[in-house]
DRENLUMGU-367607 format. One record per atom (N, C-alpha, C): atom name; residue in three letters; residue number from 1; x, y, z. Coordinates in nm, 2 decimals. Example, Ala and Ser with C-alpha at 12.3 -4.5 7.8 and 13.67 -1.06 7.14 Angstrom:
BEGIN
<'N','ala',1,<1.32,-0.57,0.78>>
<'CA','ala',1,<1.23,-0.45,0.78>>
<'C','ala',1,<1.32,-0.33,0.78>>
<'N','ser',2,<1.28,-0.22,0.71>>
<'CA','ser',2,<1.37,-0.11,0.71>>
<'C','ser',2,<1.29,0.00,0.79>>
END
This chain:
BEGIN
<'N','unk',1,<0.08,-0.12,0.00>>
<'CA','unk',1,<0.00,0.00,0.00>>
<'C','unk',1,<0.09,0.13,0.00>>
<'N','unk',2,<0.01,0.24,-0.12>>
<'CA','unk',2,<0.09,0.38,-0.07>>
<'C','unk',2,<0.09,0.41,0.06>>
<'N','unk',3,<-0.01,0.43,0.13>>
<'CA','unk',3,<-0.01,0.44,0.26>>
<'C','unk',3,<0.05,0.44,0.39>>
<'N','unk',4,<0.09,0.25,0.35>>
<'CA','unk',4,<0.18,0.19,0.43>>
<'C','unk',4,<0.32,0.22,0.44>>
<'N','unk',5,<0.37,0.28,0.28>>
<'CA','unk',5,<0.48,0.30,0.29>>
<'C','unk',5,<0.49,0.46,0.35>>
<'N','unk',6,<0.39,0.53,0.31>>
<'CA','unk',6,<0.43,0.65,0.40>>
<'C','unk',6,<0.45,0.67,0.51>>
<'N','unk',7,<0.36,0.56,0.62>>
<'CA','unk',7,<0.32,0.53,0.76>>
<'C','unk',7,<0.50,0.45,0.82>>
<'N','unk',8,<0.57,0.39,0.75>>
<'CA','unk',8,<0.68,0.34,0.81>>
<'C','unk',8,<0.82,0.44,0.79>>
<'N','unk',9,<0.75,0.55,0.78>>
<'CA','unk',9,<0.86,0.69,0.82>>
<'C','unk',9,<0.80,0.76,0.92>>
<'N','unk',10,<0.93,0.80,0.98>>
<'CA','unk',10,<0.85,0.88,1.11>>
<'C','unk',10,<0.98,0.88,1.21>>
<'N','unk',11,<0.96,0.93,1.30>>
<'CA','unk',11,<1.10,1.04,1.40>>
<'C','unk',11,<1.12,0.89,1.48>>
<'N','unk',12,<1.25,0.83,1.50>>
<'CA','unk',12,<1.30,0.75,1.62>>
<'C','unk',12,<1.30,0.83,1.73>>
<'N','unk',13,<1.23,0.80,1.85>>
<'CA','unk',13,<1.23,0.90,1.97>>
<'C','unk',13,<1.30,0.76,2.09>>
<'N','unk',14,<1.31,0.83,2.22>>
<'CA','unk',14,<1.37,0.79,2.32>>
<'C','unk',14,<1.20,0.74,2.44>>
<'N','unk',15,<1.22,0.69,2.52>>
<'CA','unk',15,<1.14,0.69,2.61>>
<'C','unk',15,<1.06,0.80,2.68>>
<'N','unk',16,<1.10,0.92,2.66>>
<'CA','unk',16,<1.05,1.08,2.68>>
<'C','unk',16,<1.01,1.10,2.56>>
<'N','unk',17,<0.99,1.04,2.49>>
<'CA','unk',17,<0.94,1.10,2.36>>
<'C','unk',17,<1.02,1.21,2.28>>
<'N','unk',18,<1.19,1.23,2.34>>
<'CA','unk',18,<1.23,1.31,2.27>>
<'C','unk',18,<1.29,1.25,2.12>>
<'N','unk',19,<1.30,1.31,2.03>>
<'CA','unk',19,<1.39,1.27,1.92>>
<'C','unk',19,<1.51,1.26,1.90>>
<'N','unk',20,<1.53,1.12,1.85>>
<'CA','unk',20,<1.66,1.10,1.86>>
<'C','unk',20,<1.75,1.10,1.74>>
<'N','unk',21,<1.90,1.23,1.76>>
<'CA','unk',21,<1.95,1.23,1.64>>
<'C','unk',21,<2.10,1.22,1.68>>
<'N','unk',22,<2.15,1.10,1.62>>
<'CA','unk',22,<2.28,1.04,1.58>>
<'C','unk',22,<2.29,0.95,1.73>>
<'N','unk',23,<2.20,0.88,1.77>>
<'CA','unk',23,<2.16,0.84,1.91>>
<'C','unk',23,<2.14,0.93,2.01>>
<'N','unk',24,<2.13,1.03,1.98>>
<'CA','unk',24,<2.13,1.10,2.11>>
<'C','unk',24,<2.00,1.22,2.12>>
<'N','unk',25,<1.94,1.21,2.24>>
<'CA','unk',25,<1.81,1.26,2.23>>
<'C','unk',25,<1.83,1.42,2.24>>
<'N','unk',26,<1.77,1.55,2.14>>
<'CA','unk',26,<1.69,1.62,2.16>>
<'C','unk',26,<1.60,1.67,2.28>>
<'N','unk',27,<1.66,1.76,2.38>>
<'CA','unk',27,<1.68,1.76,2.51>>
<'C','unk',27,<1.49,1.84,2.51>>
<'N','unk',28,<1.46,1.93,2.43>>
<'CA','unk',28,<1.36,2.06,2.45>>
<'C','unk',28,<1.27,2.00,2.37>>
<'N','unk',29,<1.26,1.87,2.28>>
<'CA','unk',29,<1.17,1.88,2.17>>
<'C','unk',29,<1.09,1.71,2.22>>
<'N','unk',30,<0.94,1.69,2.17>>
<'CA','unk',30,<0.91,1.58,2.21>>
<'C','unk',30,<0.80,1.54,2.07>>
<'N','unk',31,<0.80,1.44,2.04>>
<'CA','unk',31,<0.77,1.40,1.93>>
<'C','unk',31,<0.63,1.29,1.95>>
<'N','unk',32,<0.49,1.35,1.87>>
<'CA','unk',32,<0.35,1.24,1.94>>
<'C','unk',32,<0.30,1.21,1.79>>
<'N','unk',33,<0.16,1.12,1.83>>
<'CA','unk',33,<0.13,1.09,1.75>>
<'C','unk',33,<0.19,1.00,1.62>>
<'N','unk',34,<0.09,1.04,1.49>>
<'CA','unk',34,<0.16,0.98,1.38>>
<'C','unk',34,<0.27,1.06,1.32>>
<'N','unk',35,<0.33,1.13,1.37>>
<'CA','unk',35,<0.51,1.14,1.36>>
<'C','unk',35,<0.59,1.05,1.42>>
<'N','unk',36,<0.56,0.91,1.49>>
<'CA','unk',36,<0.64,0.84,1.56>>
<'C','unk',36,<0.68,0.74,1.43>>
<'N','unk',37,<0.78,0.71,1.47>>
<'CA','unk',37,<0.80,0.61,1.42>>
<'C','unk',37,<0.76,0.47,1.40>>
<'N','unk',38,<0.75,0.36,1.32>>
<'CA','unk',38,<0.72,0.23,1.37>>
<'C','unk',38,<0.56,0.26,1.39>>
<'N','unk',39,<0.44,0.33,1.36>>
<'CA','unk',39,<0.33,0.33,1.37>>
<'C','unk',39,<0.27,0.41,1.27>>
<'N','unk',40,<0.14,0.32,1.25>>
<'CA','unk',40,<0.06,0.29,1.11>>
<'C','unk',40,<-0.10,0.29,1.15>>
<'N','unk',41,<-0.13,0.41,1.21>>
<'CA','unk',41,<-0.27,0.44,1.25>>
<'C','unk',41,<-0.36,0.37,1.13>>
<'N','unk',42,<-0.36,0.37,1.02>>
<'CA','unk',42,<-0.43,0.28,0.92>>
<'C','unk',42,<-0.50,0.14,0.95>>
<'N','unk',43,<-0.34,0.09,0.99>>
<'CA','unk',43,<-0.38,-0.07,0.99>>
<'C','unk',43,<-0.41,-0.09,1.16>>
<'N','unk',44,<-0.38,0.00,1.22>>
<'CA','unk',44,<-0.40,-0.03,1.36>>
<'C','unk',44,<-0.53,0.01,1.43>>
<'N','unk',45,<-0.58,0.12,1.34>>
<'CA','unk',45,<-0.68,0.18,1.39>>
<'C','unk',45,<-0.68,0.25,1.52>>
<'N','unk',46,<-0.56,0.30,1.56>>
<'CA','unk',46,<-0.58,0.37,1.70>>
<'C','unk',46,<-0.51,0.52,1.67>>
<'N','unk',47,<-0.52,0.56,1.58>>
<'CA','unk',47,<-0.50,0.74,1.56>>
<'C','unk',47,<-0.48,0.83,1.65>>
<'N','unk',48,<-0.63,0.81,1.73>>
<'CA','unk',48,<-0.66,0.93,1.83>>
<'C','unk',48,<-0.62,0.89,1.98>>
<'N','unk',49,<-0.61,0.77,1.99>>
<'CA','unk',49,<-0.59,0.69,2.13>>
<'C','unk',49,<-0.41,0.74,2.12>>
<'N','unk',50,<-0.34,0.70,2.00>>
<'CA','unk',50,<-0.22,0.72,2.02>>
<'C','unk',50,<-0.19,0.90,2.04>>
<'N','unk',51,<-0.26,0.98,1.93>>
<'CA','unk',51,<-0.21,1.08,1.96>>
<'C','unk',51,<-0.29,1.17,2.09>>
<'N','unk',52,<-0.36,1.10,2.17>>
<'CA','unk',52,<-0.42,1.16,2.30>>
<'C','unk',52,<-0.29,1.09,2.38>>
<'N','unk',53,<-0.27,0.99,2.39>>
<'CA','unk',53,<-0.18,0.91,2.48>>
<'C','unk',53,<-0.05,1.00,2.47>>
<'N','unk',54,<0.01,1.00,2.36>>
<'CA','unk',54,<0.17,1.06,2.36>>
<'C','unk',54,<0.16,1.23,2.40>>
<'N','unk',55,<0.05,1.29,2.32>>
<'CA','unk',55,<0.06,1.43,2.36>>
<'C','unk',55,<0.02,1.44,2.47>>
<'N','unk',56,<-0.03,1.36,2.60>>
<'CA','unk',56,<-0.01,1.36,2.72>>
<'C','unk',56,<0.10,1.34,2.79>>
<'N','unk',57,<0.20,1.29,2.75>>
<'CA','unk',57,<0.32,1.21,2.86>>
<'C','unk',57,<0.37,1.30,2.77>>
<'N','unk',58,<0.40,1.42,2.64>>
<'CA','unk',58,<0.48,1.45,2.61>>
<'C','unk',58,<0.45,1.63,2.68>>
<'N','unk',59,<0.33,1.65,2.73>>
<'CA','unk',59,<0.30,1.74,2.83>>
<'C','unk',59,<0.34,1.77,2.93>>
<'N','unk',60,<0.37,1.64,3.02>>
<'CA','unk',60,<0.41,1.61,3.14>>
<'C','unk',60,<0.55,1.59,3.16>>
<'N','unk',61,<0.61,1.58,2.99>>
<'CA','unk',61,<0.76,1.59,3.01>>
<'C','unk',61,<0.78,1.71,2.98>>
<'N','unk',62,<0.72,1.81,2.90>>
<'CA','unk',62,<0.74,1.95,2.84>>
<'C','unk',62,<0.72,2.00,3.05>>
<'N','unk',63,<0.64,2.00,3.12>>
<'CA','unk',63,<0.62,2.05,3.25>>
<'C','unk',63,<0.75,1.97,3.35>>
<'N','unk',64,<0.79,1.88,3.36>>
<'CA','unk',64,<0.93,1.88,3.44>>
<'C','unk',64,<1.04,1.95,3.34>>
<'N','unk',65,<1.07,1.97,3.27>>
<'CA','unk',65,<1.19,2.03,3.20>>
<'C','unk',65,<1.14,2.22,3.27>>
<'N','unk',66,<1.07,2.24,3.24>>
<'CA','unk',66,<1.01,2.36,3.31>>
<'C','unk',66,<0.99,2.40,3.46>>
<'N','unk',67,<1.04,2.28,3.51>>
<'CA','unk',67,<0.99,2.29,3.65>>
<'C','unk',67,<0.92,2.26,3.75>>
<'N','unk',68,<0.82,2.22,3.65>>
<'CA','unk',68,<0.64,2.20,3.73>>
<'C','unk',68,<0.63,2.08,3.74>>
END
């Protein structure tokens, strides 16, 4: 599928959801949803579940880097 092949590009991130470039994570930046890599809202059917899920925990990482 065109689709699929579009769906298997996407940002390698770290367990914070930061992005990871040359192994090494992207300290300020946090990467959700279907920008991740390795996921294919298509065939999985979970779109909104994933991008409610990550842009949460990538909230909660944006608020400790900040302080809070």
């Amino acid at each position: 599928y065109v689709q699929d092949a579009l769906h298997r590009c996407g940002v390698e991130v770290d367990v914070d959801l930061r992005p990871l470039v040359g192994g090494d994570a992207v300290a300020n930046v946090f990467v959700t949803g279907a920008q991740l890599a390795h996921f294919n809202p298509s065939v999985e059917i979970s779109g909104e579940g994933v991008a409610i899920a990550t842009a949460y925990r990538a909230a909660e990482n944006a608020l400790k880097i900040c302080g809070r």
